[in-house]
C-alpha positions in Angstrom: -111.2 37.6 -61.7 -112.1 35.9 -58.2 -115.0 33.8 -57.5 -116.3 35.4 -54.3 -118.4 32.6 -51.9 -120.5 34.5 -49.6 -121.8 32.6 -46.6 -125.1 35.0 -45.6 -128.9 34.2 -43.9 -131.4 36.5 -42.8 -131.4 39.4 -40.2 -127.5 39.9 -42.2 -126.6 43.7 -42.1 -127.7 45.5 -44.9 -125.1 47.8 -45.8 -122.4 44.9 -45.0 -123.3 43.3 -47.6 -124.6 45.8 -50.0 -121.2 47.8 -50.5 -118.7 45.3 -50.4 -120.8 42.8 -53.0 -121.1 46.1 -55.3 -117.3 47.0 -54.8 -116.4 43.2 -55.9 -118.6 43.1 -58.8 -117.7 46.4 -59.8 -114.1 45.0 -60.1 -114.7 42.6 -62.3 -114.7 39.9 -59.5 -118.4 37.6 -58.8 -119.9 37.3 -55.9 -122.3 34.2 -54.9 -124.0 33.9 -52.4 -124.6 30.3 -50.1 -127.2 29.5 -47.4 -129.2 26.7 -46.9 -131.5 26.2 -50.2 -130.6 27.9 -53.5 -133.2 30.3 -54.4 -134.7 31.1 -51.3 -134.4 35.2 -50.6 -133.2 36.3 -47.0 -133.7 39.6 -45.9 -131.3 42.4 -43.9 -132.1 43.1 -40.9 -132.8 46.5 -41.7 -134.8 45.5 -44.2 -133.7 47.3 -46.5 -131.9 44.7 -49.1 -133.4 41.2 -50.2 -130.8 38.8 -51.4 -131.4 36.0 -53.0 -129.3 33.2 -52.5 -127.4 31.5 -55.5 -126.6 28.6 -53.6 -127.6 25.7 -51.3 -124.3 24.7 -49.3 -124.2 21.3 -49.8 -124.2 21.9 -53.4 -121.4 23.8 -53.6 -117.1 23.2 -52.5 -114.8 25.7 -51.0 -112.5 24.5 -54.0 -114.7 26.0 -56.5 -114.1 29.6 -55.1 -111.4 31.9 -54.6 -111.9 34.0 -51.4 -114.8 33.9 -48.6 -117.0 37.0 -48.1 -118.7 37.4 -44.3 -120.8 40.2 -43.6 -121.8 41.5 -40.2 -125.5 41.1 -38.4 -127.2 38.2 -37.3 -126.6 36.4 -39.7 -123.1 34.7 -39.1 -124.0 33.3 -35.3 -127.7 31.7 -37.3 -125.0 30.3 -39.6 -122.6 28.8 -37.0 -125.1 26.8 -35.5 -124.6 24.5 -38.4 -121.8 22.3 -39.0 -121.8 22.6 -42.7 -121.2 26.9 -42.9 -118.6 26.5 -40.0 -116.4 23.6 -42.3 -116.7 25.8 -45.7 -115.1 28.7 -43.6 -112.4 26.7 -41.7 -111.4 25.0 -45.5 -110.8 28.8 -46.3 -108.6 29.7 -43.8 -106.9 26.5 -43.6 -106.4 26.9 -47.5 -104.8 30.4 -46.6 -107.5 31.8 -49.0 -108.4 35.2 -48.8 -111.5 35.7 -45.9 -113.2 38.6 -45.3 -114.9 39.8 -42.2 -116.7 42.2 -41.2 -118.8 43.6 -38.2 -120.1 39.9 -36.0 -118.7 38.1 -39.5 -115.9 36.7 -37.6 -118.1 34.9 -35.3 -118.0 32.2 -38.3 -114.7 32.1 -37.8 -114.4 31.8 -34.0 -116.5 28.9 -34.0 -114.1 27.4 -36.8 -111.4 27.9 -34.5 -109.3 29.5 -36.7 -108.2 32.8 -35.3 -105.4 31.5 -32.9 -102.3 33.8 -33.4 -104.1 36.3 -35.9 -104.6 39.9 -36.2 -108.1 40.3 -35.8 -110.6 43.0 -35.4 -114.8 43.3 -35.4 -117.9 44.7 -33.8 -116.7 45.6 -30.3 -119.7 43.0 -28.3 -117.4 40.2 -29.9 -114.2 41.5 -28.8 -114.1 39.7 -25.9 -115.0 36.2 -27.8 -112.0 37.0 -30.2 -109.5 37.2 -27.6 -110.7 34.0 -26.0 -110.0 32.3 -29.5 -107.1 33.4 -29.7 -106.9 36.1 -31.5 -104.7 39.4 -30.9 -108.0 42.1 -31.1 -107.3 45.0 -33.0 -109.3 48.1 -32.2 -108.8 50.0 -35.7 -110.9 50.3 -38.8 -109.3 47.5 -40.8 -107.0 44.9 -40.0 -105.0 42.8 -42.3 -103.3 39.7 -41.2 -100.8 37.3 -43.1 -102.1 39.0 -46.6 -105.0 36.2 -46.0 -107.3 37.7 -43.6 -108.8 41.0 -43.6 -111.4 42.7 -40.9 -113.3 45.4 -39.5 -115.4 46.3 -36.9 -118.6 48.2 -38.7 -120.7 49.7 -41.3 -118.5 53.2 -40.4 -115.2 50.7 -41.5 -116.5 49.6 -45.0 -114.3 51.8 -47.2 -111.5 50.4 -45.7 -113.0 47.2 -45.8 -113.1 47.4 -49.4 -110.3 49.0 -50.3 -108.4 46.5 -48.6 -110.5 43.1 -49.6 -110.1 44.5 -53.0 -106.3 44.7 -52.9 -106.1 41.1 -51.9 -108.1 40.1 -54.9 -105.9 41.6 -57.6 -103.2 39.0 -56.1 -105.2 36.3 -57.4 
């Protein structure tokens, strides 16, 4: 089963990351989460979940994972301001390891500069940012791209979301 890195910090979207990280683990896959400091807590922005975090990022390598879980909110443009969370994303997607992105989550990704020439899709206020790095913006619940990449704009999108993240991971 995969080893699921998940880069998340306060104000993240609650539901992002609730569902998916539930779908994962209830396949049989785990899911750790990296921010900062290991065993700190961060909170949704909703308030609603409290996660705490599993892992400080300069204690942890992209190698030691399998696939890189992004949820939506606030939380992946705090993250993009630092060097370190923008590098452990780029490794995946120049590793051609599965990503997954959801909601503002490719924000992480933008900033990596790795979304030239890919199908792409996420919240619609980012749209605009995705086409100026290159991506080819895909209005639709879910896109997958190069069996690598998968996206979607929204909470309303996270059954597809997981049903497709999920299909990636019984390739590894």
């Amino acid at each position: 089963m995969a080893k699921i890195a998940t880069l998340i910090t306060n104000m993240f979207e609650d539901v992002e990351y609730m569902d998916p990280s539930r779908a994962f683990n209830e396949a049989g896959h785990e899911v750790f989460t990296i921010e900062k400091e290991a065993g700190k807590e961060v909170k949704g922005k909703q308030g609603e979940a409290m996660v705490k975090i599993d892992h400080g990022i300069d204690d942890v390598k992209p190698e030691d994972f399998d696939a890189l879980f992004l949820p939506g909110g606030f939380s992946p443009d705090l993250l993009r301001e630092d060097d370190r969370f923008v590098a452990f994303a780029k490794s995946f997607m120049d590793a051609k390891k599965p990503v997954f992105a959801i909601c503002h989550g490719p924000q992480l990704l933008i900033t990596a500069k790795t979304l030239e020439g890919r199908d792409a899709t996420g919240y619609k206020s980012i749209a605009q940012d995705m086409l100026y790095a290159g991506a080819k913006y895909v209005d639709k619940e879910v896109v997958v791209c190069q069996n690598q990449l998968v996206t979607s704009r929204q909470p309303d999108d996270i059954p597809a979301f997981n049903r497709e993240s999920l299909k990636l991971l019984e390739q590894i």
